[in-house]
C-alpha positions in Angstrom: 46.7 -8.4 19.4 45.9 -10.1 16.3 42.5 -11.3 17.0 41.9 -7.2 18.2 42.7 -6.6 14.8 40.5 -8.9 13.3 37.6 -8.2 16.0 38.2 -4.4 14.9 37.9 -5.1 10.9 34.9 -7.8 11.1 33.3 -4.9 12.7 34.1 -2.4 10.2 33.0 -4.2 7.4 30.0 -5.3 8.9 29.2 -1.4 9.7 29.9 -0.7 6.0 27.7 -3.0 4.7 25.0 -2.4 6.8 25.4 1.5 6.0 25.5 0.1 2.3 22.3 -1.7 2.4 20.3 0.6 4.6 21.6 4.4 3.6 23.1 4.2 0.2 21.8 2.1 -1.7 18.0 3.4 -0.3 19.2 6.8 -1.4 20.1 6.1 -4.9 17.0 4.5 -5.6 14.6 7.1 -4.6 17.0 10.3 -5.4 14.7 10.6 -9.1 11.1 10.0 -7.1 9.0 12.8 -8.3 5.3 13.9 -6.8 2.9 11.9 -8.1 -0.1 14.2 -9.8 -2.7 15.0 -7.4 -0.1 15.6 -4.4 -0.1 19.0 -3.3 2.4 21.1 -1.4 2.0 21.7 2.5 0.5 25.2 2.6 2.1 27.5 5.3 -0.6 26.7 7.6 0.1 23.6 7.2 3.2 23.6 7.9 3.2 25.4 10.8 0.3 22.6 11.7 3.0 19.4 10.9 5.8 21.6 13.3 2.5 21.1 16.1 2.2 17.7 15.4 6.0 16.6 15.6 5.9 19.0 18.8 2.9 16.9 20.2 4.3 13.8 20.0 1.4 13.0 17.6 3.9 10.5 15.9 4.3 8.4 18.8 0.9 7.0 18.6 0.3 7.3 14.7 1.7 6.2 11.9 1.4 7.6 8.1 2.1 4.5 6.3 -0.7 2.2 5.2 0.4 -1.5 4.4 0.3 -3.4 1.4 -3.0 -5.6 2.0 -0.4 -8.8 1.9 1.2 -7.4 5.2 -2.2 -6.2 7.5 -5.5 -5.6 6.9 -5.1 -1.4 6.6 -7.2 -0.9 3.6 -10.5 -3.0 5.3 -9.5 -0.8 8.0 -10.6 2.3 5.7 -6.8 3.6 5.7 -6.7 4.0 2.4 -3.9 2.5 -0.6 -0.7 1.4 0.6 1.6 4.6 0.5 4.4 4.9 -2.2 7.7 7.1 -1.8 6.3 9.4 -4.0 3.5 10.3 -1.2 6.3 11.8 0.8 7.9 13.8 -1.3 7.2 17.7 0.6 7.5 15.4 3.8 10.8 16.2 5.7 11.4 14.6 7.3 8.6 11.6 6.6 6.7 11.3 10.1 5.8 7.1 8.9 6.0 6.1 12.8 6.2 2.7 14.0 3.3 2.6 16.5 -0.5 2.1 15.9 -1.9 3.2 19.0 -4.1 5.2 17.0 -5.2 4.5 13.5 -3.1 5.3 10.6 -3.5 9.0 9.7 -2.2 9.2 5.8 -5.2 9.6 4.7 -7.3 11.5 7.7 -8.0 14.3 5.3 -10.0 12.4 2.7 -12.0 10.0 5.7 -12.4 13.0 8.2 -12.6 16.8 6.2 -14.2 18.5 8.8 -12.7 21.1 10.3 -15.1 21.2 13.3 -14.6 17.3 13.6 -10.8 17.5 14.2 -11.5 20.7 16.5 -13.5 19.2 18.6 -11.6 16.0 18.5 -8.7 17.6 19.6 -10.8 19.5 22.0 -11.9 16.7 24.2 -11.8 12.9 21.6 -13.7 10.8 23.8 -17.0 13.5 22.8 -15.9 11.9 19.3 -14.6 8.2 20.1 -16.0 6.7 22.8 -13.5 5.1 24.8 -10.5 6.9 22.5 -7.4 6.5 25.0 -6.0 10.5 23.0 -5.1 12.6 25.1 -7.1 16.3 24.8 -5.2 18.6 24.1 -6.7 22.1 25.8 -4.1 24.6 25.5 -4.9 24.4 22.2 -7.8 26.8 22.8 -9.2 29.1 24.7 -12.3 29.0 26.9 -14.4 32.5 26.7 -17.5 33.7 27.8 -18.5 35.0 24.6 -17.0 34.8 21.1 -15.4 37.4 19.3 -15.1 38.6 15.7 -12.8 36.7 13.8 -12.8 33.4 16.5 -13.3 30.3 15.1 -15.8 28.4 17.8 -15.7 25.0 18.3 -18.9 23.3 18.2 -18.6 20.7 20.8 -21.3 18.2 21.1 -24.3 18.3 24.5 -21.9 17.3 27.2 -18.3 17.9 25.8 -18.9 22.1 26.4 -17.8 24.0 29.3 -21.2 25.7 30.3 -22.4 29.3 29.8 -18.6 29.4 27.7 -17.4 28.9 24.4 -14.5 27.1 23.1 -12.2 28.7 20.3 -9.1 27.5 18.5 -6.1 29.0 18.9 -4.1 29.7 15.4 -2.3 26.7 16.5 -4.9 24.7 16.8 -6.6 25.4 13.5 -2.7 24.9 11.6 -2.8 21.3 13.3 -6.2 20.7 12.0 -4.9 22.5 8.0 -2.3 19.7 8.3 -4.1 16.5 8.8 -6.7 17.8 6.4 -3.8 18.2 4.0 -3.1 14.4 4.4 -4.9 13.1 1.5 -3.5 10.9 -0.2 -6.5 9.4 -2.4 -5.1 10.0 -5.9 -4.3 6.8 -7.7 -0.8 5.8 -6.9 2.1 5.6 -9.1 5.3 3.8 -8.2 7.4 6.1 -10.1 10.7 5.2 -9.7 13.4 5.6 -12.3 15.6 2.0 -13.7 
C-alpha cells in the first residue's frame, strides 16, 4: 500500500510541475503581449476564410511559424522573419502546426497577393506547382457555362480549364483566399514582452 501511495504522489507532483512549466508559467509571460504596429485585425472575410482553413485540414500540412535562422533555414527559404507572440495576437486559437508538408504559410500574403494566384491554386495547384502533392479543392467553386454578374472567374492557365466552361469561386472560396492574403506578417518585428 505504501509504495501505491508513493507511485500516486510522484505522479502528482510530476503532473504539477509539468502543468507549471508548460501552462502557467507560459501564460504569465505572454498575458501583457500587445499587437505589434503594422498587424491588422482579421476582417470578417477573413475570418470566415481562417473557419475554411481549420475546416480543411489546411493545418495539417502547413505550418505558420517561421524559425529562427539558428534552428532551419526558413528565411533562405523566402518564409519570411522568425514569428514573435505578438504576430498572433487576433489568432485564436494560433494555427502554428507542426508539419511542413507544404511550405510555411505566415507570410503567404506578402510572397503571393494575388487573388487569382490562390484561386487558381486552390482550383487545381499542380497548374501552379508542378508536381505540388495539395490536394484541389473543387467544391470550392462552381463550373458554369457562362459567367454571371457579380461572379468572380478564375482565370486558370491553357490546360488547367474545363473547356467551353468557366470556373467561379464560391464566397467560400474567395474568404479562404482574404485569409491567407491577410497573413502578412512583414512589419519589422518587436518582441514586446513586459519584465
Amino acid at each position: 500500500m505504501e509504495s501505491g501511495f508513493k507511485l500516486i504522489t510522484g505522479a502528482m507532483v510530476t503532473l504539477a510541475i509539468a502543468t507549471a512549466s508548460l501552462v502557467v508559467l507560459p501564460y504569465f509571460q505572454l498575458q501583457h503581449v500587445q499587437p505589434p504596429p503594422g498587424l491588422k485585425a482579421y476582417s470578417n472575410a477573413a475570418l470566415h476564410g481562417r473557419a475554411q482553413y481549420i475546416s480543411l485540414g489546411c493545418i495539417a500540412c502547413h505550418t505558420q511559424q517561421p524559425r529562427d535562422p539558428q534552428q532551419a533555414p526558413d528565411g533562405k527559404r523566402g518564409w519570411g522573419r522568425p514569428s514573435v507572440a505578438g504576430d498572433y495576437f487576433y489568432d485564436d486559437p494560433p494555427l502554428l502546426g507542426t508539419m511542413r508538408t507544404g511550405p510555411d504559410l505566415l507570410n503567404i500574403g506578402a510572397r503571393q497577393p494575388s487573388e487569382d494566384w490562390h484561386l487558381g491554386h486552390l482550383y487545381q495547384p499542380r497548374a501552379y506547382v508542378p508536381g505540388s502533392i495539395m490536394p484541389s479543392y473543387p467544391f470550392l467553386f462552381e463550373v458554369k457555362a457562362k459567367a454571371e454578374p457579380g461572379d468572380k472567374v478564375v482565370a486558370l492557365p491553357p490546360g488547367a480549364a474545363p473547356s467551353h466552361s468557366v470556373v467561379v469561386a464560391t464566397p467560400a472560396a474567395r474568404d479562404l483566399v482574404s485569409y491567407l492574403q491577410s497573413l502578412d506578417r512583414t512589419y519589422p518585428a518587436i518582441a514586446n514582452l513586459d519584465d
